[in-house]
N, C-alpha and C positions, 0 to 999 in steps of 0.2 A: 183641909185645903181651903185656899182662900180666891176669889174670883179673881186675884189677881195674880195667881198663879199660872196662870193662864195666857198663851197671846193666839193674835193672827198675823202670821206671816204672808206677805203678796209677793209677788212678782207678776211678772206680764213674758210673751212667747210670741213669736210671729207665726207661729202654725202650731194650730189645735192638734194635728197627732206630739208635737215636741213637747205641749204642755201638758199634753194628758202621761207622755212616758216619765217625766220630772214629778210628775204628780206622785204617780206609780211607784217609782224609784223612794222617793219621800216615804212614803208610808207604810213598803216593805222592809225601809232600817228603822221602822219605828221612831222615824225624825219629828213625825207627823200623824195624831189618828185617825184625821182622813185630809183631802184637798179637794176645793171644787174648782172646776175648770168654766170659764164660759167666755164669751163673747165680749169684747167692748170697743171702742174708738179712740183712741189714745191722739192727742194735739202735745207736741215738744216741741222746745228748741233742743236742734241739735246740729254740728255743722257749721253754724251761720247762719241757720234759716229755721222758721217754721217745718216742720213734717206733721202730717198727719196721717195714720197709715190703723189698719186692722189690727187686734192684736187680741190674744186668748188670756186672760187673768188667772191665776191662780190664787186662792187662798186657803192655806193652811192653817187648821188647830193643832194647835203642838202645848205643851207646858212653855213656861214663860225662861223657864233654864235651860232649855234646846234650843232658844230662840235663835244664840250667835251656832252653835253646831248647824241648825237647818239652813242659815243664811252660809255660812261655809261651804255646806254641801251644796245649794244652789249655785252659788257664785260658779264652783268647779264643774258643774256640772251643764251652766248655761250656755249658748252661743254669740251671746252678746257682748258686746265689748266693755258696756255699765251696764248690768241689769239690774232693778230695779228691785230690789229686795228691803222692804221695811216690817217694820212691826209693830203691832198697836198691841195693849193690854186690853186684857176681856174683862170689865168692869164688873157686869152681872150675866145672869143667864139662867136656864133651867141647872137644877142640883143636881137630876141625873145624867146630863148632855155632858155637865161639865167633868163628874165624877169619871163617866167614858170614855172622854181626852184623857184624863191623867190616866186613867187604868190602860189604855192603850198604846200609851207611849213609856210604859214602864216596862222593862229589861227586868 
């Protein structure tokens, strides 16, 4: 396996309990072999305007071929009307961190 085998999936939540059940949900189909949740301040347009508002982050280690299944799965899964789901490649990292995504998200 290659470190680019690898991604982080994000999204963003309006409340820490929604983001941590999405979390949860993720990493019990094995979408994901873990997700961290935490805090941030999100500034958009959206509307016509400016909004600036709280919001809970999620990001996800999954393999880099789960990446459009967990984006699926959040999409269906979210409240939002665009949520914000991208994905970056894992470039480098430690051998065993990475070795335990893939081992975790293998079926």
């Amino acid at each position: 396996m290659t470190n680019r085998d690898l991604a982080v999936v994000t999204t963003t939540h309006d409340e820490e309990a929604k983001a941590r059940e999405l979390a949860t949900a993720a990493v019990r189909e094995r979408l994901a072999a873990c997700a961290q949740v935490y805090p941030i301040s999100s500034v958009y347009w959206w509307n016509g305007e400016v909004q600036s508002t709280a919001e809970w982050r999620i990001d996800f280690k999954t393999r880099a071929d789960l990446a459009d299944s967990l984006a699926a799965f959040i999409s269906a899964h979210h409240s939002y009307d665009t949520p914000e789901v991208i994905a970056v490649p894992v470039v480098t990292g430690s051998t065993a961190y990475l070795d335990w995504v893939n081992a975790e998200t293998s079926t």
